[in-house]
C-alpha positions in Angstrom: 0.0 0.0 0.0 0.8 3.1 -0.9 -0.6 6.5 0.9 -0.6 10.0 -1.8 -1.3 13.2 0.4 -3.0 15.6 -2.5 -2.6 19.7 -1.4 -3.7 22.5 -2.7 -3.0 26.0 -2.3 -6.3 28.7 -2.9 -5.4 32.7 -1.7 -7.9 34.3 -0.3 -8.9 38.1 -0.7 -11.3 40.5 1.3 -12.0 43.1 -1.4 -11.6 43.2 -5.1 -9.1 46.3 -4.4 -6.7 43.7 -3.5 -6.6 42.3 -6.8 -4.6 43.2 -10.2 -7.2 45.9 -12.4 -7.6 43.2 -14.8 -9.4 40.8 -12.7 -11.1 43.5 -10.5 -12.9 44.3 -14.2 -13.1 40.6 -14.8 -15.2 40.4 -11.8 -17.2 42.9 -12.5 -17.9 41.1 -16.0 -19.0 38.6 -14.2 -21.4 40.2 -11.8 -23.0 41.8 -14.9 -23.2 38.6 -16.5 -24.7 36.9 -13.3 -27.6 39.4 -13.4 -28.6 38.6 -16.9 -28.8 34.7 -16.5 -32.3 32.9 -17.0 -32.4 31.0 -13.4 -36.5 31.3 -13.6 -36.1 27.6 -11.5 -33.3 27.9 -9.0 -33.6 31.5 -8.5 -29.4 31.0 -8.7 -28.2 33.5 -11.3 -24.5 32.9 -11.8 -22.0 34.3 -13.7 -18.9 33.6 -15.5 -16.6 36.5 -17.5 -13.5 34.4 -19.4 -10.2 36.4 -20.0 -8.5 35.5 -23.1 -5.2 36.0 -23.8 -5.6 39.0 -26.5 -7.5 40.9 -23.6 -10.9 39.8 -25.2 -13.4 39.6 -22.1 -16.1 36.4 -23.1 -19.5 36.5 -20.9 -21.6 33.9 -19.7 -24.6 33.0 -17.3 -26.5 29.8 -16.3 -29.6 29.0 -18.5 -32.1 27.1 -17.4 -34.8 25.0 -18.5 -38.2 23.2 -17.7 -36.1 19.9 -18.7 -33.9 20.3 -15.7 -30.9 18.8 -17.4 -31.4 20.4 -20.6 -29.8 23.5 -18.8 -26.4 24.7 -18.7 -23.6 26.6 -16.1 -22.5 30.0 -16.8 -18.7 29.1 -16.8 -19.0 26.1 -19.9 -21.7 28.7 -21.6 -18.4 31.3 -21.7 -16.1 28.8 -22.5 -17.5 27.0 -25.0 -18.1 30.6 -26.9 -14.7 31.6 -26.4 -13.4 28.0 -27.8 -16.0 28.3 -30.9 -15.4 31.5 -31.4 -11.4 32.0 -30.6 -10.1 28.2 -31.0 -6.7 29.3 -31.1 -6.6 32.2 -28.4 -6.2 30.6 -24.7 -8.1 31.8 -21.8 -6.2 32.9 -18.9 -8.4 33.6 -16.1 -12.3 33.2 -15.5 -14.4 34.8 -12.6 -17.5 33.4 -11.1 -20.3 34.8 -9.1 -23.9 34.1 -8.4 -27.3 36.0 -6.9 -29.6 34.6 -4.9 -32.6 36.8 -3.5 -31.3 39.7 -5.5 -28.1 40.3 -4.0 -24.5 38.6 -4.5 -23.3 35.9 -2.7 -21.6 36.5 0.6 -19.0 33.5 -0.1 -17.6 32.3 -3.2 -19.9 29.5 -4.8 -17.0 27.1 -6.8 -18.0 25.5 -10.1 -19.8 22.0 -10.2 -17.3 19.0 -11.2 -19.0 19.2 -15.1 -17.3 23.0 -15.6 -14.2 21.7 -14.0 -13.6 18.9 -16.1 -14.7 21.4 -19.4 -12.2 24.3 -18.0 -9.4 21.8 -17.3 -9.8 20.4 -20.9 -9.3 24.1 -21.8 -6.6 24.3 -19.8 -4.6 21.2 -21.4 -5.8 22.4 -25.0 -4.1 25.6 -24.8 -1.0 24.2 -22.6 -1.2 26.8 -19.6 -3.0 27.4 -16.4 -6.3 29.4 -16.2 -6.8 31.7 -12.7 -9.7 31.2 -11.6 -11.4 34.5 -9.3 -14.3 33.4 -7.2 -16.2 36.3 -6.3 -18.4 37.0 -3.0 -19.1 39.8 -1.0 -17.6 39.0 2.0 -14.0 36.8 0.2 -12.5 36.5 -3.1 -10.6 32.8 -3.6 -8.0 32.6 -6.4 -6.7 29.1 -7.5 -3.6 29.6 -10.1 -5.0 26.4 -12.1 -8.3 24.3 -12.9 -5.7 21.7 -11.4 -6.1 23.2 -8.0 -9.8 21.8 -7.7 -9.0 18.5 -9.9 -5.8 16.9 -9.0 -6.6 13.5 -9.8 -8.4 14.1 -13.2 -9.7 12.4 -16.0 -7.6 13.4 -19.2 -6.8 12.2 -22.7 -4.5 9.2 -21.9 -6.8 7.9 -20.3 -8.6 6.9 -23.5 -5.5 5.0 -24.4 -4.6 5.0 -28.0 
């Protein structure tokens, strides 16, 4: 037998003010964002504004549906526009938020285990880490790489071939 310790390192903010301008606007992409998402279900409007590399700012929000699965996050809504729309431009950093009862969350909300897997694919495609800026009122958490979340992680070689 063999024992693996797995640790990971998040920072942790109290105010946007703390952070570099580019991801203090990043947030507020994804605030505005958050506010336009169709969450007529949940009532859990969320988020997501993706950085690209040429300075390009992609949003995205949650959209739901009757067909409860049929929905989609905000954060693979943004990516998958930014990877249809710029397939060769990688993203560098994406911030998430969400509202509930018409105000922002007071803690960071991370993404669900489907957007992981879909930002670390974007992540290996593009051969570089993406920040990723979780926004709430009362703490901002920054992660350096999707990795950070999903250490152990299904990827290509797994496939075998």
């Amino acid at each position: 037998m063999k024992k693996q310790i797995i640790q990971t390192e998040l920072i942790e903010y109290n105010s946007p003010d703390e952070l570099k301008d580019k991801y203090q606007r990043l947030i507020e992409e994804a605030k505005e964002a958050a506010q336009k998402a169709y969450a007529p279900y949940s009532k859990f409007k969320v988020g997501a504004a993706v950085l690209l590399k040429n300075g390009e700012v992609i949003q995205g929000n949650n959209q739901e549906n009757a067909a409860y699965p049929s929905g989609l996050c905000a954060e693979r809504v943004a990516i998958f526009y930014a990877n249809s729309n710029f397939p060769n431009i990688p993203i560098t950093a994406i911030a998430i938020t969400a509202v509930t009862k018409s105000e922002f969350v007071k803690l960071p909300v991370p993404p669900c285990g489907s957007c992981l897997q879909v930002m670390l694919e974007s992540e290996k495609r593009a051969n570089q880490p993406i920040q990723v800026i979780l926004y709430g009122q009362e703490k901002i958490t920054l992660a350096d790489s999707i990795k950070q979340f999903l250490p152990v992680n299904f990827n290509k070689d797994m496939l075998g071939g």
